[in-house]
Backbone as a chain_set.jsonl record, in Angstrom:
{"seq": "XXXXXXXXXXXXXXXXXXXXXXXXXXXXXXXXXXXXXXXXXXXXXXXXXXXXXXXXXXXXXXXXXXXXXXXXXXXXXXXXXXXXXXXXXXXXXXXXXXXXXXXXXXXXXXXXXXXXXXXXXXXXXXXXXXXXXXXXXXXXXXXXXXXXXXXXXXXXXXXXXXXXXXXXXXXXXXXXX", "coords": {"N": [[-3.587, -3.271, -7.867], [-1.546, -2.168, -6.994], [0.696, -3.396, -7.743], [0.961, -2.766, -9.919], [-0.303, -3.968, -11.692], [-3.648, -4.375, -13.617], [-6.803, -2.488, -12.907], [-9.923, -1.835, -11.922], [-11.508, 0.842, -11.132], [-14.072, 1.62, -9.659], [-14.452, -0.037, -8.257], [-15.754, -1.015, -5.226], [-14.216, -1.313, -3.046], [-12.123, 0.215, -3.352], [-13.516, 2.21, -4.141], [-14.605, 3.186, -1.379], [-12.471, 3.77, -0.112], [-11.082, 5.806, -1.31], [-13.519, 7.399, -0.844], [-13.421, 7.814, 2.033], [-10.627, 9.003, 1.866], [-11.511, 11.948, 0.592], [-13.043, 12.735, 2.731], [-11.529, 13.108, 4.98], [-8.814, 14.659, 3.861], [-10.659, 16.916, 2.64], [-11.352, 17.832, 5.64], [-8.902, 18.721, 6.744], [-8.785, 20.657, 4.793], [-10.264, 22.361, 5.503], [-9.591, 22.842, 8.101], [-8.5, 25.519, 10.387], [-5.999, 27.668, 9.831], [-3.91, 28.367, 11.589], [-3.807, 25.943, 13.277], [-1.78, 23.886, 13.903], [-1.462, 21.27, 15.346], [-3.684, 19.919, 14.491], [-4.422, 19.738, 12.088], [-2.095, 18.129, 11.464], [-2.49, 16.186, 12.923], [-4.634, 14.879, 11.025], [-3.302, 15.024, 8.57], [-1.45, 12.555, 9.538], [-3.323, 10.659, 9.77], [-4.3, 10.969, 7.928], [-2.219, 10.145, 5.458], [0.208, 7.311, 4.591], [2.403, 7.262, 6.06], [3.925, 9.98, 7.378], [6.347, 12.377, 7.906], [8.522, 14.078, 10.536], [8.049, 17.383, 11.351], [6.446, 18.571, 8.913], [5.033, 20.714, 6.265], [2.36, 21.48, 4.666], [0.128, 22.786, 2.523], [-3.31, 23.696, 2.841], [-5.273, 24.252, -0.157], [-5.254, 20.179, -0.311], [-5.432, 17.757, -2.575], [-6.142, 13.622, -2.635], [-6.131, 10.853, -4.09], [-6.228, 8.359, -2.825], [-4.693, 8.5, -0.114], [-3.415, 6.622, 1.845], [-1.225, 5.41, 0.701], [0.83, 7.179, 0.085], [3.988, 8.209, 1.42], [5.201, 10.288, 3.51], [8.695, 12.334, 4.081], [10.232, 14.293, 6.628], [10.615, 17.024, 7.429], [9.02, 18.552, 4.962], [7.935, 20.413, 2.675], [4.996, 21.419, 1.059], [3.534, 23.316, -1.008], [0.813, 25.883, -1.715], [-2.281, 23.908, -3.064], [-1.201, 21.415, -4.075], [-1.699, 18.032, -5.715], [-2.225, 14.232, -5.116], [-1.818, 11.644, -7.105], [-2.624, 8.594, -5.638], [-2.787, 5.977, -6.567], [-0.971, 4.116, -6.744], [2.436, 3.2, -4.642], [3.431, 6.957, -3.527], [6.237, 8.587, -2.658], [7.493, 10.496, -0.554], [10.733, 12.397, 0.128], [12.945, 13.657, 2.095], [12.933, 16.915, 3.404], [11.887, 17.578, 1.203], [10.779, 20.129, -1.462], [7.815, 20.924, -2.831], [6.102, 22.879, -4.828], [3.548, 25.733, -5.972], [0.503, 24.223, -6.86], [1.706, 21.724, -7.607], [1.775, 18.565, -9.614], [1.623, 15.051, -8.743], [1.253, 12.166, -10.591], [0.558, 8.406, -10.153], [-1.5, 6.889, -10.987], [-2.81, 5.728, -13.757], [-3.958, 5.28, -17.47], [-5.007, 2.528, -19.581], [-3.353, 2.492, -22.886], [-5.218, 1.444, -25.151], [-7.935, 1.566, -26.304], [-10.77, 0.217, -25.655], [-9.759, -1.356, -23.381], [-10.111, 0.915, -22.213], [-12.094, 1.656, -22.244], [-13.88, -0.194, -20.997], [-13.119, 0.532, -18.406], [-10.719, 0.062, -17.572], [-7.527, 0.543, -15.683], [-4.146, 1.354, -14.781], [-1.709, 1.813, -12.379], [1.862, 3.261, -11.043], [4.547, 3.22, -9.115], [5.861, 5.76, -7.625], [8.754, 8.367, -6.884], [10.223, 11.151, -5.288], [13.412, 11.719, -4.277], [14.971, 12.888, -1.649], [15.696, 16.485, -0.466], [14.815, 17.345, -2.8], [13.85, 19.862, -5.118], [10.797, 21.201, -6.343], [9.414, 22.532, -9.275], [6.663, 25.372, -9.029], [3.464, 24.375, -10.074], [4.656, 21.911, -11.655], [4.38, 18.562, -13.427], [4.716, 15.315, -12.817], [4.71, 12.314, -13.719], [3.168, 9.154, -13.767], [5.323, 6.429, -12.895], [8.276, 7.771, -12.178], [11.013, 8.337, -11.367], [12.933, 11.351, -9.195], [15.957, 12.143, -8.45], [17.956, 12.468, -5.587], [17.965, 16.066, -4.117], [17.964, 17.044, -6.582], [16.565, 19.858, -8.889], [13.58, 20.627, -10.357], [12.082, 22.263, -13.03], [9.734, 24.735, -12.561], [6.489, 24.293, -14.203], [6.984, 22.231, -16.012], [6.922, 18.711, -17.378], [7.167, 16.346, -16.273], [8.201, 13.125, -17.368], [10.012, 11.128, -17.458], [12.698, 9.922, -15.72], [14.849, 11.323, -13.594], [18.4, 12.185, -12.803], [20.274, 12.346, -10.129], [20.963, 15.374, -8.242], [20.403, 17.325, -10.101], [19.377, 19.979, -12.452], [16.422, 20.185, -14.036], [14.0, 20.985, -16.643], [11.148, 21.802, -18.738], [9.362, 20.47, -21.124], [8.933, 17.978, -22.854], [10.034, 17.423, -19.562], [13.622, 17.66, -19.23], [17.085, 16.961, -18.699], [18.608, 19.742, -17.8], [21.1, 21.271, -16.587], [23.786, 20.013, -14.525], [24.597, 19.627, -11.184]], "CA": [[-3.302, -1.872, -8.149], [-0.358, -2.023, -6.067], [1.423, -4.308, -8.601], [1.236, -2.062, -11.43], [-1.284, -4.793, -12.618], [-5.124, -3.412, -14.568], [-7.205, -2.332, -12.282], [-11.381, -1.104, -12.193], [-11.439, 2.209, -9.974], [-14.519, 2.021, -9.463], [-14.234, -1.409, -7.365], [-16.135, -0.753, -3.947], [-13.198, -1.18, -1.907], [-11.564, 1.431, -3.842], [-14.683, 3.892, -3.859], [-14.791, 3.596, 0.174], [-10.904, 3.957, 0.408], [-11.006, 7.434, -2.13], [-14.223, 8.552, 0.188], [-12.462, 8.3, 3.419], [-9.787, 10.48, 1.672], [-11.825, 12.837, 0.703], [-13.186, 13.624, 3.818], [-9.967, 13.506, 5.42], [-8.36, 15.8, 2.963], [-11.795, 17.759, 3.399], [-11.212, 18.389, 6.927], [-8.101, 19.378, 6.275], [-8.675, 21.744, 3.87], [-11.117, 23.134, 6.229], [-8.885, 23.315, 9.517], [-7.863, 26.343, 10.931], [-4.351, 27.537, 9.354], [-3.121, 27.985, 12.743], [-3.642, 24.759, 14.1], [-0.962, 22.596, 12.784], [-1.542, 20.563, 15.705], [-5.045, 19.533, 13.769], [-3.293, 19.519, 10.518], [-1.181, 17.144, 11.219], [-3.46, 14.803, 12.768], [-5.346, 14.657, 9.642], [-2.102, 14.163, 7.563], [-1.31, 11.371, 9.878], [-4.431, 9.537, 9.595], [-4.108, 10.4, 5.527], [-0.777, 9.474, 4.768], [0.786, 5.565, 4.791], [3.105, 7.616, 6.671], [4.531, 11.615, 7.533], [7.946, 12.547, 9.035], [7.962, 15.461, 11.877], [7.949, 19.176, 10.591], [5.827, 18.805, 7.456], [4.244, 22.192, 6.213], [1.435, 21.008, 3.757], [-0.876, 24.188, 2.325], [-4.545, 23.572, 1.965], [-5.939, 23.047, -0.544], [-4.641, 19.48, -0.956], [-5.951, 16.655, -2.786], [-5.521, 13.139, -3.458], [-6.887, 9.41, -4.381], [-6.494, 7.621, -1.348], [-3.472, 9.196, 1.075], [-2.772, 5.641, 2.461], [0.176, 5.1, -0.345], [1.856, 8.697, 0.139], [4.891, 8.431, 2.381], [6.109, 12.263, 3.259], [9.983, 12.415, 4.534], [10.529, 14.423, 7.427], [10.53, 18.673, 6.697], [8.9, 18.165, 3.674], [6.582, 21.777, 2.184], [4.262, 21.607, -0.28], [2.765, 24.765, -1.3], [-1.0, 25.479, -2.038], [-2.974, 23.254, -4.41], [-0.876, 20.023, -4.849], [-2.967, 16.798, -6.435], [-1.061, 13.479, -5.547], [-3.178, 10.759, -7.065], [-1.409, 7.796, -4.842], [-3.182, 4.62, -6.72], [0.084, 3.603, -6.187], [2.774, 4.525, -3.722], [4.492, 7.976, -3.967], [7.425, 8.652, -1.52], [8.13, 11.547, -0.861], [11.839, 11.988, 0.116], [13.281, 14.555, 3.896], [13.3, 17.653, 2.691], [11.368, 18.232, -0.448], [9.659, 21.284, -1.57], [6.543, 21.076, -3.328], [5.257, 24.18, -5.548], [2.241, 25.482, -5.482], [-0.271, 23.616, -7.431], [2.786, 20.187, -8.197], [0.843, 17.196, -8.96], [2.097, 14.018, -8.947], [0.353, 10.661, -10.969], [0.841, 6.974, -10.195], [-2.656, 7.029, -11.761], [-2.442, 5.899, -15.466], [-4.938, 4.215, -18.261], [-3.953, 1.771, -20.976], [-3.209, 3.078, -24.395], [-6.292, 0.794, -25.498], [-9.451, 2.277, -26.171], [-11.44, -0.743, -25.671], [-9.523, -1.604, -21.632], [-10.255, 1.985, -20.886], [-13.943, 1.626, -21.945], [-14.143, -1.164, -19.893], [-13.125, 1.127, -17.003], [-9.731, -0.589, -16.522], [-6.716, 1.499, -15.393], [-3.107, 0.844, -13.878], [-0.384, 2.601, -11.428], [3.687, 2.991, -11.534], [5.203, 4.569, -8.602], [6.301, 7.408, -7.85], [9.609, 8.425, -5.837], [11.142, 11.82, -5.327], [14.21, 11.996, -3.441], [15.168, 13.872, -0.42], [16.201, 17.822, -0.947], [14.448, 17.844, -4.273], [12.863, 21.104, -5.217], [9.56, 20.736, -7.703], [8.57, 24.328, -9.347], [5.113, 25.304, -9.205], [2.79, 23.59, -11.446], [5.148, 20.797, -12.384], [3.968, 17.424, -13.204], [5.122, 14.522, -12.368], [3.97, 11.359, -14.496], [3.378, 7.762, -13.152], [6.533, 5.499, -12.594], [9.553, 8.53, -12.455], [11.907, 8.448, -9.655], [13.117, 12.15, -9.168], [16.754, 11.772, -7.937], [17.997, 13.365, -4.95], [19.477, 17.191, -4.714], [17.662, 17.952, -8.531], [15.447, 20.755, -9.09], [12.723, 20.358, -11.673], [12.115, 23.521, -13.328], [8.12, 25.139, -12.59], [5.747, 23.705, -15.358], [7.757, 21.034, -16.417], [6.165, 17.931, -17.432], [8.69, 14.473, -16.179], [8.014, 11.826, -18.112], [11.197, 9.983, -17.429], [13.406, 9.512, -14.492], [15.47, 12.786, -13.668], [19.463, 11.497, -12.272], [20.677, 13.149, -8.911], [21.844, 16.33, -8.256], [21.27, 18.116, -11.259], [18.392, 21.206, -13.007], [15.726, 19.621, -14.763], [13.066, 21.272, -16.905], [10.613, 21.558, -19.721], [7.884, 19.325, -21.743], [9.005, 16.972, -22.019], [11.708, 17.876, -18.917], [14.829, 17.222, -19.672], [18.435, 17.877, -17.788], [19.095, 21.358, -18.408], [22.655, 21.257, -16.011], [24.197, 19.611, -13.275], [25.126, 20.424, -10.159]], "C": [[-1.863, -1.54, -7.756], [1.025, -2.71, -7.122], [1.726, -4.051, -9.537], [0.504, -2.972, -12.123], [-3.19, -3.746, -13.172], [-6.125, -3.655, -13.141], [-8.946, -1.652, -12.112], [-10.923, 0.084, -10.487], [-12.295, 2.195, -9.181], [-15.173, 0.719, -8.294], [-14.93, -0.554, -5.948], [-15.066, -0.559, -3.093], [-12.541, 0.147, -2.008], [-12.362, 2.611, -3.661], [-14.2, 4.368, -2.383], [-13.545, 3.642, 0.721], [-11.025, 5.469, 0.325], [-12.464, 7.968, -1.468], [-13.727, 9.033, 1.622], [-11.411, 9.156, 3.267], [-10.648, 11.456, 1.555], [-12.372, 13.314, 2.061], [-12.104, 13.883, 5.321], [-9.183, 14.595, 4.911], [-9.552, 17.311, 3.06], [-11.761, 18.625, 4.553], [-10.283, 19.273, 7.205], [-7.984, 20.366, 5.643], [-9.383, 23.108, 4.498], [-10.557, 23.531, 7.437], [-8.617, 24.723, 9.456], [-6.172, 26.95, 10.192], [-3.349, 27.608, 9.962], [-2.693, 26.515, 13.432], [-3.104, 23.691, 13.575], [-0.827, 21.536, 13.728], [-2.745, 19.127, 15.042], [-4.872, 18.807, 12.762], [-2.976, 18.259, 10.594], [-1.776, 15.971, 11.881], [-4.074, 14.227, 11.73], [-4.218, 14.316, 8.981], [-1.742, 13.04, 8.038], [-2.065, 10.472, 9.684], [-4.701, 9.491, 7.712], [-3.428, 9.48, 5.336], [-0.78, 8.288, 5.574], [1.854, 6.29, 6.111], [3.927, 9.298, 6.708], [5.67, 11.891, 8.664], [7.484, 13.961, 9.621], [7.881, 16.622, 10.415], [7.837, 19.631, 9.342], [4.826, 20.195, 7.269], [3.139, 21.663, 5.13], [-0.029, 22.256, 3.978], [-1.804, 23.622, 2.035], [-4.837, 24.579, 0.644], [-5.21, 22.178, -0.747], [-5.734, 18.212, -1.041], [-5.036, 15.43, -3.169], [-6.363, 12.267, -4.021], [-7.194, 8.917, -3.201], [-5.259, 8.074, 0.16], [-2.899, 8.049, 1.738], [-1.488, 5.479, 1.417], [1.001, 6.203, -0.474], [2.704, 8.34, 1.34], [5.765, 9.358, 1.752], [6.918, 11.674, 4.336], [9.882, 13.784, 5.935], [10.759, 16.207, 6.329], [9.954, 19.0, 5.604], [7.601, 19.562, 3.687], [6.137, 21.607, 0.898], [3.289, 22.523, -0.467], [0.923, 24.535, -1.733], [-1.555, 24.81, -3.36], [-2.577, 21.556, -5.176], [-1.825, 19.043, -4.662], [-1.477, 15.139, -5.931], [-2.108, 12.503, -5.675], [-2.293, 9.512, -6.952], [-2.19, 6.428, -5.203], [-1.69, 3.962, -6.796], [1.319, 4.409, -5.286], [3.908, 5.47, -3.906], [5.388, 7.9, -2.747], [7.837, 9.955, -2.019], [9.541, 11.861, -0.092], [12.045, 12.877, 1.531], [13.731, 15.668, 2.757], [12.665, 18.442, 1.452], [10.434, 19.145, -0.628], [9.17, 20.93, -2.341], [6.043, 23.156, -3.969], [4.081, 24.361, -5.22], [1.382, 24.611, -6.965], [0.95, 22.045, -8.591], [1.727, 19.276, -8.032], [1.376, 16.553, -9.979], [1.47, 12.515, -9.461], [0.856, 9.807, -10.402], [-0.182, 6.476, -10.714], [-1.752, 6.623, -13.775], [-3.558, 4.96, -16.365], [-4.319, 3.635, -19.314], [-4.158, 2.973, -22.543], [-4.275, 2.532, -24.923], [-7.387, 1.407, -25.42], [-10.398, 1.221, -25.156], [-11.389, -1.041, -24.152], [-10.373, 0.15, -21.314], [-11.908, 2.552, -21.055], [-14.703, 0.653, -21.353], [-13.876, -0.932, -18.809], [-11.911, 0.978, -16.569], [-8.59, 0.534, -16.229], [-5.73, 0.774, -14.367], [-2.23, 1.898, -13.345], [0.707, 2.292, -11.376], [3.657, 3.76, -10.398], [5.961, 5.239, -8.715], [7.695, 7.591, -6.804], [10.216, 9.956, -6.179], [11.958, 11.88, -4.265], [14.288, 12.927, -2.468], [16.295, 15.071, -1.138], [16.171, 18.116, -2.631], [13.469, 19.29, -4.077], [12.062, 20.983, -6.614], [9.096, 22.118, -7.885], [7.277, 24.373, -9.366], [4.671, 24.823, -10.711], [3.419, 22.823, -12.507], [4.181, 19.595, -12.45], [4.492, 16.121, -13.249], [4.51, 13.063, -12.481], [4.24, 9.834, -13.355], [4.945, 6.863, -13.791], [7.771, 6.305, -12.336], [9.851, 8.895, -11.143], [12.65, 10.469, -10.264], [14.598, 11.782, -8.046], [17.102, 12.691, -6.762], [18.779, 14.756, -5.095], [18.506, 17.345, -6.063], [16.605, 18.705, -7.875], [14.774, 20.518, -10.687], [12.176, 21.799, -11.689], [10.171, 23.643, -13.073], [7.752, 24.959, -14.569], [6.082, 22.672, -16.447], [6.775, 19.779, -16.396], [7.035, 16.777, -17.538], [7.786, 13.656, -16.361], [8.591, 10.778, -18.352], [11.821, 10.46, -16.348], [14.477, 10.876, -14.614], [16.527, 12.005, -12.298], [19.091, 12.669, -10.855], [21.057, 14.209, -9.3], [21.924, 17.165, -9.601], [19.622, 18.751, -11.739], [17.573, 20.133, -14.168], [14.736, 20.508, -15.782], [12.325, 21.102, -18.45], [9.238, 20.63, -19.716], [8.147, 18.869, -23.145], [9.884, 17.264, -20.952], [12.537, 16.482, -19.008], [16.129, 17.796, -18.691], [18.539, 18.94, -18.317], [21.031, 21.645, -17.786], [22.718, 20.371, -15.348], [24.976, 20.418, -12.183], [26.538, 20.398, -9.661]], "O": [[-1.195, -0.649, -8.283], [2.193, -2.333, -7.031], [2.548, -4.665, -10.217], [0.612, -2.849, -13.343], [-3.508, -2.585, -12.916], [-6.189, -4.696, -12.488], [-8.808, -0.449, -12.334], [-10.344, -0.008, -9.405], [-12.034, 2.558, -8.033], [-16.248, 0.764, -7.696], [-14.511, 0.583, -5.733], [-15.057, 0.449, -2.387], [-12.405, 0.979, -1.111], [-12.031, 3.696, -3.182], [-13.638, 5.429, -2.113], [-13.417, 3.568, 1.943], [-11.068, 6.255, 1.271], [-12.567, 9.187, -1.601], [-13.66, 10.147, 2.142], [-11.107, 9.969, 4.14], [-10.681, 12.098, 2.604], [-12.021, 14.441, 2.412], [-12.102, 14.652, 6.282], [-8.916, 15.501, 5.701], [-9.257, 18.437, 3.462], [-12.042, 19.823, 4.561], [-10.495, 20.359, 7.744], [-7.019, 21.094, 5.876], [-9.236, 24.301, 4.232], [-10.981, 24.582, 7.918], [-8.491, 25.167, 8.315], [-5.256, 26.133, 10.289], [-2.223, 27.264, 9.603], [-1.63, 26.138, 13.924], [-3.649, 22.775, 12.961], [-0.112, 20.633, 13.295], [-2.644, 17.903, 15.122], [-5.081, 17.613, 12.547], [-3.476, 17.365, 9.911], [-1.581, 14.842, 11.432], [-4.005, 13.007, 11.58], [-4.118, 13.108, 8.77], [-1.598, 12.185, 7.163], [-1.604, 9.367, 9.4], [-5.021, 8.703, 6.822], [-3.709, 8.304, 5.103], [-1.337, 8.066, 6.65], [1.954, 5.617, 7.138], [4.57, 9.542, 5.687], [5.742, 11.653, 9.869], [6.528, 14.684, 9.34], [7.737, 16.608, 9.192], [8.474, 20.48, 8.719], [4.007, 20.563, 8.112], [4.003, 21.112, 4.448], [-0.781, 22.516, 4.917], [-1.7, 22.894, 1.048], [-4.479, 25.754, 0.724], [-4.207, 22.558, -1.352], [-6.514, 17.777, -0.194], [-3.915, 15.503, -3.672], [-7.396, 12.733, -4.504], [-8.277, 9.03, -2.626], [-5.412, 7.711, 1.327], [-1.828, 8.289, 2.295], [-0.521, 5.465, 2.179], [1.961, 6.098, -1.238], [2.057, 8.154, 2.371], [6.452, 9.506, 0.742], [6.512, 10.912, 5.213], [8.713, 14.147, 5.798], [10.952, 16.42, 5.132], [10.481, 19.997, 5.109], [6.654, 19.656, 4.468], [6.791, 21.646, -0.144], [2.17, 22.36, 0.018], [0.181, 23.574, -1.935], [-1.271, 25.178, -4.5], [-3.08, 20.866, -6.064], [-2.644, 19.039, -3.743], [-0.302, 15.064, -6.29], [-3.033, 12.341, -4.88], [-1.423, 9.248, -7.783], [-2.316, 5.656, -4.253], [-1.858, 2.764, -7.026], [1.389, 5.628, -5.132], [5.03, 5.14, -4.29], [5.143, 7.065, -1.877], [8.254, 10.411, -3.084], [9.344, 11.135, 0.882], [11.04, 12.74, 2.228], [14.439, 15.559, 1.756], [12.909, 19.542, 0.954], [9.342, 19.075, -0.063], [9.952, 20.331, -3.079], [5.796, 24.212, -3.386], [3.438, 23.632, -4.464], [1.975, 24.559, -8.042], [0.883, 21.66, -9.758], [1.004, 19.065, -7.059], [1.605, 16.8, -11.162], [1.221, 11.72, -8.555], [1.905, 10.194, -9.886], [0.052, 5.321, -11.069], [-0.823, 7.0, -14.489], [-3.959, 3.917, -15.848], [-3.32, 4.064, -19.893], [-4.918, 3.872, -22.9], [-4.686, 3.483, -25.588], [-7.787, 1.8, -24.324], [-10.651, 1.526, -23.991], [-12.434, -1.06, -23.501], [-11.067, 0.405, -20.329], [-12.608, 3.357, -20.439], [-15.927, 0.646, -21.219], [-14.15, -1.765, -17.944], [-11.6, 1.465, -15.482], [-8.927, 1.624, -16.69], [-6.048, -0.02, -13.482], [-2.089, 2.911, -14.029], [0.957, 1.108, -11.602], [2.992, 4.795, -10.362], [6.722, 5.439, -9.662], [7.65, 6.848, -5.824], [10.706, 10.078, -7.302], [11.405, 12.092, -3.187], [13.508, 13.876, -2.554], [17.237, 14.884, -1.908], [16.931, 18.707, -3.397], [12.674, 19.612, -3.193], [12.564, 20.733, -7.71], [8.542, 22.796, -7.019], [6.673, 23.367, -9.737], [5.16, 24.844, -11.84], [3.138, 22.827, -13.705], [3.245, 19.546, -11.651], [4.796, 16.004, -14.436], [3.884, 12.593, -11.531], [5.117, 9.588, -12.526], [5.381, 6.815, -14.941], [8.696, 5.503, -12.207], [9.275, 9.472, -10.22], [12.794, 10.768, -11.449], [14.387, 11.229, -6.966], [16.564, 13.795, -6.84], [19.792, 14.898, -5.781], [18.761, 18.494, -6.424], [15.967, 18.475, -6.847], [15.322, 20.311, -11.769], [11.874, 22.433, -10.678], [9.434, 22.711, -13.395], [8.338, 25.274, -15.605], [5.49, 22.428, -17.499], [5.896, 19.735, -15.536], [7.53, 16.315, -18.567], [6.768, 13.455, -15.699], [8.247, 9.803, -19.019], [11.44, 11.569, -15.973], [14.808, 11.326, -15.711], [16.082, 11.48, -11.276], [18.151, 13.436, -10.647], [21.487, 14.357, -10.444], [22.949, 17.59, -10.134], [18.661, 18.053, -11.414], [18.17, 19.439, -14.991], [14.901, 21.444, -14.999], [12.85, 20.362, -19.282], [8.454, 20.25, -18.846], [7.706, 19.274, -24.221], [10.97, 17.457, -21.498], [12.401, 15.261, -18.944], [16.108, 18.865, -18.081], [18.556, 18.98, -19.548], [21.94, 22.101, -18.478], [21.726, 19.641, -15.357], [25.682, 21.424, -12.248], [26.885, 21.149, -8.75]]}, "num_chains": 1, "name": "protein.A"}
């Protein structure tokens, strides 16, 4: 899965990975909104890895939270989805919209593989001091460069350079910075 090679989801290992998220993410969603001491235990034991003074709004879901590495200040508003069958990175710095969700999730173009269950992952990378508008999305394999803003409801489907206004559906550069 990790390899960007075909993959069954529904593989045991995989089930009892994506149940331990959910009730991790669960708990989470359920904490207290004060207690970001709580919080952030739970994001620690999610995530592959989380830098200090992360703000992360319940509700959040994902796949499995072991393949998400969050950067250091990093806010993501209420409702983001990151489905981390492979791993996202998230960059120091990056805002999150509310309801941004990010794939590494993807099925073949093939009828036939994806009625046989199979399915593959591309990661994911957004840079540090990116800003993602609400209810962007953010397709499997697209690096998000650092410094860009992706415009709210935008749908990246290709790799977005540094430093420069993104948006649309398909998004596209709109300026630079």
């Amino acid at each position: 899965m990790l390899a960007g090679e075909l993959y069954i989801a529904s593989d045991p290992e995989l089930v009892e990975m994506n149940l331990r998220a959910q009730r991790i993410f669960g708990a989470f969603n359920r904490a207290s909104p004060g207690d970001i001491e709580s919080q952030y235990a739970l994001l620690t034991e999610l995530f592959g890895a989380i830098g200090s003074e992360c703000d992360i709004r319940a509700p959040f879901r994902c796949d499995y939270g072991s393949n998400i590495i969050c950067g250091t200040r990093v806010f993501m508003n209420y409702g983001c989805v990151i489905l981390d069958c492979n791993t996202v990175r998230i960059g120091d710095r990056a805002l999150l919209g509310p309801n941004v969700q990010i794939y590494a999730a993807n099925h073949p173009l093939d009828p036939n593989k994806r009625k046989e269950g199979w399915e593959f992952a591309l990661p994911v990378q957004i840079g540090n001091d990116v800003w993602i508008g609400g209810s962007a999305i953010i397709c499997p394999g697209v690096r998000v460069g650092e410094g860009s803003t992706i415009g709210a409801g935008s749908v990246v489907t290709k790799d977005v350079p540094a430093n420069v206004v993104a948006a649309g559906n398909p998004c596209r550069v709109i300026r630079e910075l």
